[in-house]
N, C-alpha and C positions, 0 to 999 in steps of 0.2 A: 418168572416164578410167581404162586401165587401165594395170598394174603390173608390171612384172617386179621379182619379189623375191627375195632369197637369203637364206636367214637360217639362221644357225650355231648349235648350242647346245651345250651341255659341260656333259659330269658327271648327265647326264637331269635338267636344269631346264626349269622351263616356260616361261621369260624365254630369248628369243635372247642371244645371248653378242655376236653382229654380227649386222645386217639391213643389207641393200642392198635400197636402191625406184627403180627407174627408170620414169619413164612410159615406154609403148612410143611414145607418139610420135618421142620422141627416143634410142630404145634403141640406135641405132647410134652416133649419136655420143658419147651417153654411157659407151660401155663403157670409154672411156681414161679416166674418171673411176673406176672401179670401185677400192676399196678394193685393196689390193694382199694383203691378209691375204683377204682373197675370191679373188682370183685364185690365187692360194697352194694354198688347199684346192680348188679343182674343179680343177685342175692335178693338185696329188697324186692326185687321184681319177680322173683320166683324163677329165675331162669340158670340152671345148673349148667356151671362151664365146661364142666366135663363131658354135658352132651351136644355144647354146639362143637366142641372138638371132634367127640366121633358123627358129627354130622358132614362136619370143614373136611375128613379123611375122603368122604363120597367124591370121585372125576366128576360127579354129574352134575353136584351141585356149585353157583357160582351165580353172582348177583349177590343182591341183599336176601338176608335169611330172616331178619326181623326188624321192624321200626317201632317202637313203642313213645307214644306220648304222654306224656306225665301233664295234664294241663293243671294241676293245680301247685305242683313244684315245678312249672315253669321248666321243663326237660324233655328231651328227646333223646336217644337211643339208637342208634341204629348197628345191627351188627351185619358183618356181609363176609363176602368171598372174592378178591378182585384179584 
């Protein structure tokens, strides 16, 4: 089954700092579940969750959908479809 994942990391560790896994089958309803310290950063980031959701619904898509580096607050980002 697949996954929509968010996972945060801090300070360049190799261990996420937070991971969010949602099956996609249930990634709409899921999202009111989503970690609020997740919503937090793709917020800061400009990034609306509502549209990686209807992106995570596409069969096509699958991999990483974004990586974003924060180098001066020491974070990374990455969200994907696995």
């Amino acid at each position: 089954m697949l996954k929509l994942k968010i996972r945060i990391f801090k300070n360049n560790d190799n261990k996420p700092d937070t991971t969010m896994t949602v099956p996609l089958g249930i990634v709409k309803v899921a999202s009111k579940l989503v970690p609020r310290k997740a919503v937090k950063v793709l917020d800061d980031l400009g990034i609306d969750l509502n549209q990686i959701i209807e992106i995570s619904k596409s069969e096509e898509v699958m991999g990483t959908l974004a990586e974003i580096e924060e180098h001066k607050k020491h974070r990374k980002i990455i969200i994907s479809i696995e």
